[in-house]
C-alpha positions in Angstrom: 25.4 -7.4 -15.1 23.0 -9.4 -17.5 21.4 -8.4 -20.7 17.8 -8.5 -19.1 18.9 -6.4 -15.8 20.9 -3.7 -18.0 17.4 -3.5 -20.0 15.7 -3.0 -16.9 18.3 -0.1 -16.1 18.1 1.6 -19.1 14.0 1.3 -19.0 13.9 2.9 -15.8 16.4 5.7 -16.5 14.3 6.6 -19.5 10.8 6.9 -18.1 12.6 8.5 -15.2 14.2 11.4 -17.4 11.0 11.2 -19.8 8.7 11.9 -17.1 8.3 15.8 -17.0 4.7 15.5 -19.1 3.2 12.9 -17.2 -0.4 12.9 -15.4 0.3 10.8 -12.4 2.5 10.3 -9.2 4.7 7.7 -8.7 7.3 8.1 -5.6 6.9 11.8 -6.2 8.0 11.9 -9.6 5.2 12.0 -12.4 4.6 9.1 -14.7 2.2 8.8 -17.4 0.2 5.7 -18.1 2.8 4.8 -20.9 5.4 5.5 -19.3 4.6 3.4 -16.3 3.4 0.9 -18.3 7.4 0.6 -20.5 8.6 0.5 -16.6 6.3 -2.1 -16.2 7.0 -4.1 -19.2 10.9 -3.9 -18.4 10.5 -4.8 -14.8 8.3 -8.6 -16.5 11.4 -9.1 -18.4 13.2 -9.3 -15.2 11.3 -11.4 -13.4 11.0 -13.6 -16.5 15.1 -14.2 -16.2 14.8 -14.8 -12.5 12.0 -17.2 -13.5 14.5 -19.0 -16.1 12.0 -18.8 -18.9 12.5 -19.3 -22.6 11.8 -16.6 -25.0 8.5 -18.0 -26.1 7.1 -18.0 -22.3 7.9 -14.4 -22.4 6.4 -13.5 -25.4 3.1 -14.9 -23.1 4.4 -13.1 -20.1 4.5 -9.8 -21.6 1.0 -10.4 -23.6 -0.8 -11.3 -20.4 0.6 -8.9 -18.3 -0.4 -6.1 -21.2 -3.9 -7.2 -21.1 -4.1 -7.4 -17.0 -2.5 -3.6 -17.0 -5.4 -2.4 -19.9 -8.3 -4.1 -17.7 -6.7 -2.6 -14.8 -6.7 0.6 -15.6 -10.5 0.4 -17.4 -11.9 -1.2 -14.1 -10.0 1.9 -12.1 -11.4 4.0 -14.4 -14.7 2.9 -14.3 -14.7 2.8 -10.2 -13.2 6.4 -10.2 -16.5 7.6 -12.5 -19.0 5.6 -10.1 -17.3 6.5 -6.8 -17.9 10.1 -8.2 -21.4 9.9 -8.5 -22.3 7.9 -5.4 -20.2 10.6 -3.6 -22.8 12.9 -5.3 -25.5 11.2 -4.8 -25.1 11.2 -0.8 -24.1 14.8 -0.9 -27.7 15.5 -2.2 -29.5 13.3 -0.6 -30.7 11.2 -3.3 -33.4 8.5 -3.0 -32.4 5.4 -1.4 -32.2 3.1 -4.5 -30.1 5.3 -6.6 -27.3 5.1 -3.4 -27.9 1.7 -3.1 -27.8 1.4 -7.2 -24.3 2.5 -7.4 -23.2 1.3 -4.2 -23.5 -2.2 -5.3 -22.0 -0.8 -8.8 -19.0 0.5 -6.8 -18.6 -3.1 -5.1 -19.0 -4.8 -7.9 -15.6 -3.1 -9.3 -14.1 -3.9 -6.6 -14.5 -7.6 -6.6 -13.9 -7.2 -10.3 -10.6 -5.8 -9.5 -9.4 -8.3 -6.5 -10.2 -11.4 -9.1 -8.5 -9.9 -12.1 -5.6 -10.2 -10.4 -6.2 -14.1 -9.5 -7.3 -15.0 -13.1 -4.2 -12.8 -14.1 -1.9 -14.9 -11.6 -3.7 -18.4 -13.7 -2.8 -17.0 -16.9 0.8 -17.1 -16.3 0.7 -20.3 -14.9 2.2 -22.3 -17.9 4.8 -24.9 -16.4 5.5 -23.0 -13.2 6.3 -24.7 -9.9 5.1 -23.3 -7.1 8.4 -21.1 -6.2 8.1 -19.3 -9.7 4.0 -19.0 -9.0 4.8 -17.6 -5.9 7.0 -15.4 -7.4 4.3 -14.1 -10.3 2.2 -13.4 -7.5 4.1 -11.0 -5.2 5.2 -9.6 -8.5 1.3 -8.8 -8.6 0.5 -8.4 -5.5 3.6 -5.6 -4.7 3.1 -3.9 -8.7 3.4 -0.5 -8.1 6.0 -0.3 -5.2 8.2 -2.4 -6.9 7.9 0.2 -9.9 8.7 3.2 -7.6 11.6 0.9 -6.0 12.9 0.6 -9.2 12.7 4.2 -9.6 14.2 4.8 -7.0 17.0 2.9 -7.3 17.8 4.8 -10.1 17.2 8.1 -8.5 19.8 6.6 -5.7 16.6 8.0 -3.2 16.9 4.7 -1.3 15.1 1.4 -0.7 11.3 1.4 0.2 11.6 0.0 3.3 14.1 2.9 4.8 11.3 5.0 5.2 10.9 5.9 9.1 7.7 5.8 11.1 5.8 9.7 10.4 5.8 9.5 14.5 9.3 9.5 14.3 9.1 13.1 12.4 6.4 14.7 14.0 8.6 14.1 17.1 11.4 16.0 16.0 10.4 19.4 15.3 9.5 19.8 19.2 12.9 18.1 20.0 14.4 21.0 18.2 12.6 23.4 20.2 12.1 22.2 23.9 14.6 19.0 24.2 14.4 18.7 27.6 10.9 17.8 27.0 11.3 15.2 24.5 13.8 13.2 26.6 10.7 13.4 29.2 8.2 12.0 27.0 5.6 9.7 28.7 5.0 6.3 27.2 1.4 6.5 26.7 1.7 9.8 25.0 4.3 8.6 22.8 2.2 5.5 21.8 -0.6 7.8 21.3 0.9 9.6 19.3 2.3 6.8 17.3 -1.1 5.7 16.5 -2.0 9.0 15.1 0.7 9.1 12.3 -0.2 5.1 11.6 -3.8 6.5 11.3 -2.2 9.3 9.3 0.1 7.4 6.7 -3.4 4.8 6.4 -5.3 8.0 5.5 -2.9 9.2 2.9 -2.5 5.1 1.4 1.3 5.2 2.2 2.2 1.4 2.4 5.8 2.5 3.2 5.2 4.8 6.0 2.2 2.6 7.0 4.6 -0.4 7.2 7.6 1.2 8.9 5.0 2.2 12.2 5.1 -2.1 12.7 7.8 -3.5 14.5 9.9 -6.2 13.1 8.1 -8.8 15.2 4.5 -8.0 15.1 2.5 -11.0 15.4 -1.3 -10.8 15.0 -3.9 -14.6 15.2 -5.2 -13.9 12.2 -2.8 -12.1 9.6 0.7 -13.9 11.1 3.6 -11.8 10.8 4.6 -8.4 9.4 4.7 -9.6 6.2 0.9 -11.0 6.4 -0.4 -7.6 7.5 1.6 -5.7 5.0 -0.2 -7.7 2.6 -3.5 -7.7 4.0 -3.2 -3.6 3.9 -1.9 -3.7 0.2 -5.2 -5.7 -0.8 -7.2 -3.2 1.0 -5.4 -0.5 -0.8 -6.0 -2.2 -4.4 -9.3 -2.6 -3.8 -10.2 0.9 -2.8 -11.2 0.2 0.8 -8.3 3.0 1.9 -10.0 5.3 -0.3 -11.7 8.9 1.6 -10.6 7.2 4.4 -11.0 9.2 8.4 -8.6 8.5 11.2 -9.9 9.9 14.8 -7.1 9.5 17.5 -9.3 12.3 19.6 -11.2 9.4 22.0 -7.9 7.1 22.6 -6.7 6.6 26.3 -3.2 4.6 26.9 -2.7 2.1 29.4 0.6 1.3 30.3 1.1 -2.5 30.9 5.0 -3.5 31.7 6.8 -3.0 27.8 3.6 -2.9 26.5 1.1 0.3 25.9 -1.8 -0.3 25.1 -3.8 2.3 22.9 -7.4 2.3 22.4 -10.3 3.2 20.6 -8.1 4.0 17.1 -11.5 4.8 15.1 -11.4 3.9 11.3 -14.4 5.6 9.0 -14.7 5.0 5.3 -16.7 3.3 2.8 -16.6 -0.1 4.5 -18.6 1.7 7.6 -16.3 2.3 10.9 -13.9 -0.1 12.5 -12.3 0.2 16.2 -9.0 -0.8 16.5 -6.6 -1.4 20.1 -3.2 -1.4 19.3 -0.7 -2.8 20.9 3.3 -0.9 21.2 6.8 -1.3 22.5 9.3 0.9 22.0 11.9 0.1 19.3 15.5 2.1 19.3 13.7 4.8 20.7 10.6 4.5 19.1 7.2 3.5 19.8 6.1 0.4 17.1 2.8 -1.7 16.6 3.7 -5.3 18.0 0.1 -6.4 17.9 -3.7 -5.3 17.1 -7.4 -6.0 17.6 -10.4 -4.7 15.8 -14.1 -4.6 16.2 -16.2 -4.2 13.5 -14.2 -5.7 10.3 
């Protein structure tokens, strides 16, 4: 194993063991801001050996990435404490202008938050080619699951992506109970009640669980593959939109259309206003997965 990986190891084992005063959650184990932050630090020296850099370019690695996670972590602040009061102000029925006042305070954050990460992503730019930019980005982009995958790794809990679909559980309890009914399971039923736990792990800003409800080949016009809307999702998560979020499955009617069942309305209530979405499943090894989506209202 190389020097920089064993580091990594080490790093993570640490913060892992060290973790028992901490104030946050991270893959259900709680982490502190400085002890996320060594994690962090640790996980930048790896990518900086996959990125073949010399020791001086990650001296700059480190120091920018330091910086990006202080003005992180201010802005989140900051949005936390506004969020709070908007919330407030709503609850009481405050005049118009102060809502509106923090409103665009609270959007504000938010757009301060989606460019850090862009001028974040220039600052590391040095001699890159576009492969190693690329790979700064989803380094970015993917921050804090690649912390908890590192975690655990090291906690041998398995990788990220073995998560199954929340359908998959809320299935088996009555399985358990009455199996001759689960075998008879209607397909518009079991798509429904796909797009409830989706709705569910979106609602609880689960990227893993949210992910896993997608097949393999979901293709969508506008965000490509499964990759594409896994992204699309994380922004949306980093930027708060997830946040308070309301999943109604109460209204949604199935249509059954050759492989393909057809659910619709999913309603989606938050800060952003409401979206409507029809999804789109096939069934996958026994399960029902999203192959393909519409919305109104985004």
């Amino acid at each position: 194993m190389k020097r920089v990986t064993c580091v990594v190891a080490i790093t993570v084992a640490m913060a892992v063991v060290g973790a028992g005063a901490a104030s946050a959650q991270c893959c259900g184990i709680c982490l502190d801001a400085k002890t996320k932050a060594l994690v962090g630090k640790a996980l930048v020296l790896d990518l900086s050996e996959q990125l073949g850099l010399a020791s001086d370019e990650v001296a700059v690695l480190l120091d920018e990435f330091g910086k990006y996670q202080e003005q992180v972590a201010s802005l989140k602040s900051q949005r936390a404490e506004v969020k709070g009061k908007l919330t407030a102000a709503i609850e009481s029925s405050a005049a118009g202008a102060e809502v509106s006042g923090l409103l665009d305070k609270l959007q504000g954050l938010d757009e301060q938050l989606f460019q850090l990460k862009n001028d974040a992503l220039d600052a590391y730019v040095m001699d890159l080619t576009t492969e190693q930019l690329a790979q700064c980005y989803l380094f970015l982009a993917d921050y804090d699951e690649i912390v908890c995958s590192a975690i655990r790794a090291m906690r041998g809990a398995g990788a990220p992506g073995s998560a199954p679909c929340p359908a998959a559980a809320a299935a088996a309890a009555p399985a358990e109970a009455a199996p001759a009914e689960a075998t008879t399971a209607k397909p518009g039923d079991k798509a429904v009640a796909a797009a409830k736990a989706w709705g569910d792990a979106l609602a609880a800003q689960d990227l893993e669980k949210i992910m896993a409800c997608f097949a393999d080949d979901f293709e969508h016009y506008e965000y490509g593959d499964k990759a594409g809307i896994r992204d699309f999702i994380g922004q949306a998560m980093d930027m708060g939109y997830l946040e308070d979020l309301e999943v109604s499955v109460d209204d949604a009617e199935a249509e059954v259309d050759g492989d393909e069942v057809i659910v619709y309305p999913v309603e989606l209530m938050g800060a952003f206003g409401s979206i409507t979405f029809e999804l789109v499943f096939e069934e996958r090894n026994g399960e029902m997965k999203i192959t393909g989506m519409d919305a109104s209202g985004l």
